[in-house]
C-alpha positions in Angstrom: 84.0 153.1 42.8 85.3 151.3 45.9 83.8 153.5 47.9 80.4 153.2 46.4 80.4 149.6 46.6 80.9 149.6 50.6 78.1 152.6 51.2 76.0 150.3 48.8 76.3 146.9 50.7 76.2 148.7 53.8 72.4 150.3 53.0 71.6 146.6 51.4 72.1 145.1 54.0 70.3 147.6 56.5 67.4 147.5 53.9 67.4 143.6 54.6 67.7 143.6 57.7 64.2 145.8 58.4 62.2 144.3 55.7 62.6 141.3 58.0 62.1 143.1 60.9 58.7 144.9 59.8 57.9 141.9 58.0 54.6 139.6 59.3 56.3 136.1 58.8 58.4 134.8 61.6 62.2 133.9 61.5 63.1 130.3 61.4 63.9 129.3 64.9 65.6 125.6 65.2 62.9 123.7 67.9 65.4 122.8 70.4 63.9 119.3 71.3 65.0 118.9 66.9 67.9 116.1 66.5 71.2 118.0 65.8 73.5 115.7 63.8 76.3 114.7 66.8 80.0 114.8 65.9 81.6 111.1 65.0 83.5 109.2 67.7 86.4 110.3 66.0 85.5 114.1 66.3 84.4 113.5 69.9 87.8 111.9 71.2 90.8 112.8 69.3 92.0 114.8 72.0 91.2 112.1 74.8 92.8 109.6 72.8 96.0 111.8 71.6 96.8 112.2 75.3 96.6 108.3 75.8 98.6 107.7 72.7 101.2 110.3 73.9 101.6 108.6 77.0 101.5 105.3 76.7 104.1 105.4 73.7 106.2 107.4 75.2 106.9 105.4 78.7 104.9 102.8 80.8 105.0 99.7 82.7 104.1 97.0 81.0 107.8 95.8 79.5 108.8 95.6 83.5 105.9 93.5 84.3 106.2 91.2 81.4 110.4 90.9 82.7 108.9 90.3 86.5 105.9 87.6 84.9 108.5 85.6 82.2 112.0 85.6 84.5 110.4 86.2 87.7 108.2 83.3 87.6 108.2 81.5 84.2 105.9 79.3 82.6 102.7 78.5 84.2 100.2 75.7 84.3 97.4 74.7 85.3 97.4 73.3 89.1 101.5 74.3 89.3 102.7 76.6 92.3 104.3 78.9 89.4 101.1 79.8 88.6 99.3 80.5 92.2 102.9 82.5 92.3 101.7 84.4 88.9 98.0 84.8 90.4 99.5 86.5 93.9 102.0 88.8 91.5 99.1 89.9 89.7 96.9 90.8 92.7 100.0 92.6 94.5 101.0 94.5 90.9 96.9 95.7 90.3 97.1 96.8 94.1 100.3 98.9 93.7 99.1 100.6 90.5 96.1 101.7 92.4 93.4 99.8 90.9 90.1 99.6 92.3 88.0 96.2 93.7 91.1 93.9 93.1 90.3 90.4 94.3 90.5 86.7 93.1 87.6 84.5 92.2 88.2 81.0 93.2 88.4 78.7 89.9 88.8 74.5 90.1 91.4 73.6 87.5 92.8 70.3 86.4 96.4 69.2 87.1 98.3 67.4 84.7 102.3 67.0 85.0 104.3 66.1 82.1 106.9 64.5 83.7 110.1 62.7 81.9 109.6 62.3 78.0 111.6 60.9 74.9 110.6 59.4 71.4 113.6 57.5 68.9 113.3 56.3 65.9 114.7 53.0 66.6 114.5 51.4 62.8 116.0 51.8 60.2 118.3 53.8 62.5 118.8 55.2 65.8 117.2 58.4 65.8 116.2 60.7 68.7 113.2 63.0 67.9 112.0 66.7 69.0 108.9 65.6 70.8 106.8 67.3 73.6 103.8 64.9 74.8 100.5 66.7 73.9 98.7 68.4 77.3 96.2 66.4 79.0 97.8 63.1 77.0 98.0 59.7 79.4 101.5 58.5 79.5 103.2 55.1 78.4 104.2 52.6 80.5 107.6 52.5 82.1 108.8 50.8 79.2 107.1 53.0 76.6 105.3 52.2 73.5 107.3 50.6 70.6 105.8 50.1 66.8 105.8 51.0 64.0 104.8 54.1 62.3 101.6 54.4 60.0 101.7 58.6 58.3 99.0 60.3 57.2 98.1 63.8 55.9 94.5 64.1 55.9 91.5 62.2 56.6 91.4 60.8 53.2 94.3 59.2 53.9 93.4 58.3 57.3 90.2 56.5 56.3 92.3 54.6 53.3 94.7 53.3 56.1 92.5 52.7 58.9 92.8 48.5 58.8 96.4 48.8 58.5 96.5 50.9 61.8 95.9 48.4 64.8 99.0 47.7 66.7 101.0 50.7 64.8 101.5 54.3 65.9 99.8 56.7 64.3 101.6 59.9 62.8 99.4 63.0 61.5 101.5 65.0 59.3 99.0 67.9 58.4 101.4 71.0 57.2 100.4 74.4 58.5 101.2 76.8 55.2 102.3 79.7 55.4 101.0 83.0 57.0 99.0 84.6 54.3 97.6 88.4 54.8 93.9 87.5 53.5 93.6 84.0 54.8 95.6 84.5 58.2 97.3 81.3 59.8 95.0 78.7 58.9 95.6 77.7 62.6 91.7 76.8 63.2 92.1 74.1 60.3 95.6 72.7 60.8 95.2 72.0 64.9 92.3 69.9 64.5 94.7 66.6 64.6 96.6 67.9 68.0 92.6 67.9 69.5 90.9 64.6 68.3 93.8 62.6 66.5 94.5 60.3 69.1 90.9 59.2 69.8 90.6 58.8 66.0 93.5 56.3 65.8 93.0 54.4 68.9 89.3 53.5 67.4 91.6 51.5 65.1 93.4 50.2 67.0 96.4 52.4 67.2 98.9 52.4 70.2 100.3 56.1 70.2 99.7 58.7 68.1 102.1 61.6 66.8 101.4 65.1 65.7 103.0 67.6 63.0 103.5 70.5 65.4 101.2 73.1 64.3 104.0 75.8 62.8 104.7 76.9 59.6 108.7 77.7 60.6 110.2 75.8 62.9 113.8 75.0 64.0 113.2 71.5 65.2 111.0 73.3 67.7 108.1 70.8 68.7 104.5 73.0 69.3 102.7 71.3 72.0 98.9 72.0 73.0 95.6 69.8 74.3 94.0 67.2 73.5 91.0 65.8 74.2 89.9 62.4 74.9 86.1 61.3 73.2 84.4 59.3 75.5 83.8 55.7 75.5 87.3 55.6 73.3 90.6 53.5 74.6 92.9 57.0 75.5 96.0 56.0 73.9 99.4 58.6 74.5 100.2 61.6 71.9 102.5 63.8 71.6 103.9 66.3 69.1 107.3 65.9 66.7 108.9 69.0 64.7 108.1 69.3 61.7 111.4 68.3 60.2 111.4 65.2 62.3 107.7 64.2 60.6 109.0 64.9 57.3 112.1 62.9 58.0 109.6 60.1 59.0 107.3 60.5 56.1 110.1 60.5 53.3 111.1 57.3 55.3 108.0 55.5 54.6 108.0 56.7 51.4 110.9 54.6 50.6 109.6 51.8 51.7 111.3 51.3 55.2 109.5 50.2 58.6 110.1 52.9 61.0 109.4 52.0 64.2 109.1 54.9 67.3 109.9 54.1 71.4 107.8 56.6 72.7 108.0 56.7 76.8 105.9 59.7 78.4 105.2 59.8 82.2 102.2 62.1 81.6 99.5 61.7 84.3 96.7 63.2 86.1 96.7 64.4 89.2 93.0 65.5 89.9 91.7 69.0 90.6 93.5 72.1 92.2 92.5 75.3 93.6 93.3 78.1 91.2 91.6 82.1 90.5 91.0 85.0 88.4 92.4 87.1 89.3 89.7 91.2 88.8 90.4 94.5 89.0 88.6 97.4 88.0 88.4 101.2 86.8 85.3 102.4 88.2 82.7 104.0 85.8 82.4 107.5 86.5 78.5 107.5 85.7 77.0 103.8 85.1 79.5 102.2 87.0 77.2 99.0 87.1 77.8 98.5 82.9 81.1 96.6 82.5 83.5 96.2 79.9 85.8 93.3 80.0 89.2 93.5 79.1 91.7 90.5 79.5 94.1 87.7 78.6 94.6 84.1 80.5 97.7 84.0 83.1 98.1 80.3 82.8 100.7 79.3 79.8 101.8 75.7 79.3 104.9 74.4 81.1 107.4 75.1 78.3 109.1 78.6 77.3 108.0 81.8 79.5 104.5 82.0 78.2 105.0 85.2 76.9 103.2 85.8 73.9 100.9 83.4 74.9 99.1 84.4 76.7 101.5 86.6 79.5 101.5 89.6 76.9 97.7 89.9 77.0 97.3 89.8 80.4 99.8 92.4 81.3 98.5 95.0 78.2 95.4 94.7 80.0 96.8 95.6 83.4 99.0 98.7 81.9 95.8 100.0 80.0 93.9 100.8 82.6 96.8 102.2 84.5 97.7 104.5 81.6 93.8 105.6 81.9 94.2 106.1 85.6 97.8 107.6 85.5 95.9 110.7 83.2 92.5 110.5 85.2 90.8 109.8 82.2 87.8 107.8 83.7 85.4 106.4 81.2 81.4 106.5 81.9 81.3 102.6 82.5 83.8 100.4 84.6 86.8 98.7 82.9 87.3 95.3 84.3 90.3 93.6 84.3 89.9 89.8 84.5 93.1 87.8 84.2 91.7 83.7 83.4 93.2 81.0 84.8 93.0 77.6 83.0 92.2 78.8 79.1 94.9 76.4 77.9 93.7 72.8 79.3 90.2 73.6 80.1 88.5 76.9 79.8 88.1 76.4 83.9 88.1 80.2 84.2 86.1 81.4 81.8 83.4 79.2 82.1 83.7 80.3 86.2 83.4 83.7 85.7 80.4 83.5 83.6 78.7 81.4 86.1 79.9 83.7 89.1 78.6 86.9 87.3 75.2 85.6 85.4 73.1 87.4 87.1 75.5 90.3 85.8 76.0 89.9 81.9 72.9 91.3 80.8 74.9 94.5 82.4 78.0 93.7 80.7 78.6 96.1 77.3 81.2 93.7 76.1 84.4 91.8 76.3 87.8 92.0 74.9 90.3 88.9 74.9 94.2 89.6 73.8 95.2 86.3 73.4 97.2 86.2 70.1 100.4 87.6 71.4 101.5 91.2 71.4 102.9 92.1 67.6 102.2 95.4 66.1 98.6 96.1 66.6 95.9 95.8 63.7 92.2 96.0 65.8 88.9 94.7 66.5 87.1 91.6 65.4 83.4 92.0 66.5 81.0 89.5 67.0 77.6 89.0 69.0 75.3 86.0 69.4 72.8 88.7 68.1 74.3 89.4 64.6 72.4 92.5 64.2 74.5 94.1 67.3 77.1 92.8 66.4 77.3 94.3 63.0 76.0 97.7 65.0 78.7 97.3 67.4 81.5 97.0 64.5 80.4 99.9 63.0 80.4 102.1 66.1 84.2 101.0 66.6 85.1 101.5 63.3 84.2 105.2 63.9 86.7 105.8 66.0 89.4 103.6 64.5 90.9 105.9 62.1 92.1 108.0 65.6 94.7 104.7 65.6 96.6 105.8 62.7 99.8 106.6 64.6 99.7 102.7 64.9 99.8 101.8 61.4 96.6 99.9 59.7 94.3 99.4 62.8 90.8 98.4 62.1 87.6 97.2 63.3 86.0 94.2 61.4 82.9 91.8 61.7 83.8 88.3 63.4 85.6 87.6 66.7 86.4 86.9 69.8 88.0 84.8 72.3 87.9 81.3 74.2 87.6 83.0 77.6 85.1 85.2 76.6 83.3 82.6 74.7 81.1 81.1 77.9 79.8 84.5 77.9 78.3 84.6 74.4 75.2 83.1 74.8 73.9 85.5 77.5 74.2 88.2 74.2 78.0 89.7 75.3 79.8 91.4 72.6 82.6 89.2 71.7 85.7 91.1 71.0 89.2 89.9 69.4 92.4 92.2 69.7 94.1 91.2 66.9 97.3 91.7 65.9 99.8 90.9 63.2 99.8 87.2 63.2 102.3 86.5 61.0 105.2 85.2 63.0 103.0 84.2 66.3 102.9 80.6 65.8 106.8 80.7 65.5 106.5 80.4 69.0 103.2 79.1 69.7 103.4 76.5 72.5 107.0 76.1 72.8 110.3 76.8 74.8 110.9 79.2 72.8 107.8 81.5 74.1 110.3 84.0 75.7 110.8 87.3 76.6 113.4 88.2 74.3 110.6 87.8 71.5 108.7 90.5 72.7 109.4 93.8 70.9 109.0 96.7 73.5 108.1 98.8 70.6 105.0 96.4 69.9 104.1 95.9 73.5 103.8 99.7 73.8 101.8 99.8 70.7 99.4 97.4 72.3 99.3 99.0 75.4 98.1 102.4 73.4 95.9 100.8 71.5 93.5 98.4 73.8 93.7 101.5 76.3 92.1 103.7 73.6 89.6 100.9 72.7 89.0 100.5 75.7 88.1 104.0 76.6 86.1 104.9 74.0 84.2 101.1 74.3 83.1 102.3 77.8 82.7 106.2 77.7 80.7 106.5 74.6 77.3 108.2 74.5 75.2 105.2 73.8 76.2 101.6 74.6 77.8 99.5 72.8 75.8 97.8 69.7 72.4 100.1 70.3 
């Protein structure tokens, strides 16, 4: 019976075979000029991207560079020598790994110096507090500033004190809460006093002004960060306490005592300086001409190492496109590094490089900004001035996202982006957020405590892997970015 069945399928299909041959109608031929459904971004580089993930997790560069950038040469602000010494490190580190068209683009920057500061409690008791004055604040006189202390939470309560405020110094005790995985830090909502609190108080009247430091865990670690001055307004010194020490206050007032602050602060303004970004590329193999930007800001403020903020970005940046270079993967479009000087009292750089390279952004695909330190890696926040490629554009990443496994939950989601990157958005740039898992980053935020030691090699690894992967893909893909 077996045997029957073979000599049977055998003569079927023979039969078929010349039935079609003999037969008048023609055999379905595919038109070549048809469509043919194209393999997902995932299909088409999960071997490019294993080899990047291979590498850069097993060994790079980037934990050195972060020990030469934090002990080498510290924290670094805006119009200091430290960082002119972190711009020429950079320059000489992109040149030594190889990198292509590595220059500095020259940036004006403010310079402010902190200089001595102290705040006491001097009534009911002698108190000293956890203070740092608030970047870009004017200072006391020699003798410092001496009243007492007026607390609010909110605006509510700022507008149902405002006559009792003239003469007093104004505290703003806003609490960050707690990290939360669907709402995030809340940071956006809680710094809004560090930025315009002074300026509010003095149009009452106020003499000084204090700010909650913007944590939601702090060991008497005082967060300090910019302010800025509205114009036409008295500018009246501010500075941030701990959190404990505005609790302490608060619970002070609430039983009724007069607290009165010294605050002395030698904050002052020095002018302008010379500063740079500092650029370096990986030169598109085919449209050389389209540019993705990839980047952090190498200024920090004058406390801690500036580490996580914003040192990590800017060397995850360097090390991805030496990882790329290291295994010859070169991407269709050029990779541009650009290191910002400036993002933390000013935006100097960014708004520079988008005036330097206008006649250029209608060429560039996009930008990515790392500037939320660099914890275990989680993606992509997308936006565009042009919400339609935008949306496009997070769909196209989320294709290839899944190849990120290996990294725990990466992803690619709508809404993004960066303040260096920002000056670029209105000229239709893809805006592009590496995000990260925020849940301890504001721990550290703008304080001494911004060191090294709290970077996880592990995690800077992870980053490495995964904004060189993003990277690639962003750049070598068949179409461009958002079409």
């Amino acid at each position: 019976m077996h045997r029957f069945r073979s000599r049977f399928f055998v003569w079927f299909t023979f039969l078929c075979v010349a039935s079609c041959a003999k037969s008048d109608k023609p055999v379905a031929i595919r038109d070549a000029s048809e469509p043919v459904k194209s393999a997902s971004l995932a299909d088409a580089y999960r071997s490019q991207v294993d080899r990047i993930l291979d590498s850069a997790l097993k060994h790079n560069d980037a934990y050195e560079k972060m020990h030469q950038l934090c002990d080498g040469i510290g924290h670094r602000i805006s119009g200091s020598e430290s960082l002119e010494r972190a711009i020429r490190w950079a320059v000489e580190s992109l040149k030594a790994d190889g990198q292509e068209n590595v220059h500095t683009e020259a940036v004006m920057v403010p310079k402010w110096v902190r200089g001595r500061e102290s705040a006491q409690i001097i009534a009911p008791r002698a108190f000293d507090l956890h203070m740092l004055g608030l970047g870009m604040s004017v200072g006391t006189p020699p003798e410092g500033v001496t009243a007492s202390v007026v607390c609010v939470c909110d605006e509510a309560e700022f507008e149902a004190a405002a006559d009792s405020m003239s003469g007093k110094i104004v505290l703003f005790n806003n609490p960050m809460p707690k990290f939360d995985l669907a709402k995030g830090s809340c940071y956006g909502e809680t710094v809004r006093f560090r930025g315009k609190g002074p300026s509010m108080a003095a149009k009452h009247g106020a003499v000084a002004c204090l700010i909650r430091s913007v944590t939601a865990h702090s060991l008497r670690s005082p967060h300090t960060g910019a302010t800025r001055y509205e114009e036409g307004v008295t500018q009246i010194p501010g500075a941030a306490v701990s959190t404990e020490d505005a609790d302490m206050i608060a619970r002070l007032l609430h039983d009724g005592e007069d607290v009165r602050v010294c605050l002395k602060m030698e904050a002052r303004h020095e002018g302008e300086a010379p500063s740079a970004n500092v650029v370096a590329e990986l030169r598109g193999r085919e449209k050389p001409d389209e540019v993705l930007v990839i980047g952090g800001h190498i200024d920090s403020w004058d406390v801690g190492h500036g580490a996580h903020d914003d040192g990590g970005g800017c060397v995850i940046a360097m090390e991805a496109i030496n990882v790329l270079r290291k295994l010859d993967l070169r991407p269709r479009r050029t990779i541009r590094v650009v290191l910002w000087t400036n993002e933390e009292n000013g935006l100097g750089g960014g708004r520079q490089y988008a005036a330097d390279h206008a006649n250029e952004l209608r060429n560039h695909i996009g930008a990515i900004e790392a500037d939320s330190g660099v914890f275990s890696p989680r993606g992509l926040g997308i936006s565009c001035v042009d919400e339609e490629r935008g949306q496009k554009a997070a769909t196209q990443v989320a294709e290839f996202m899944p190849l990120l496994s290996r990294l725990g939950p990466v992803k690619a989601e709508s809404g993004g982006g960066g303040a260096d990157i920002s000056p670029m958005r209105p000229a239709g740039v893809i805006q592009m957020g590496f995000e990260v898992d925020g849940s301890t980053y504001f721990d550290y935020h703008h304080t001494h405590a911004d060191t090294l030691d709290k970077i996880d090699p592990k995690h800077l690894n992870e980053c490495v892997a995964a904004l060189a992967t993003m990277s690639y893909v962003i750049a070598d893909m068949p179409v461009r970015l958002g079409e």
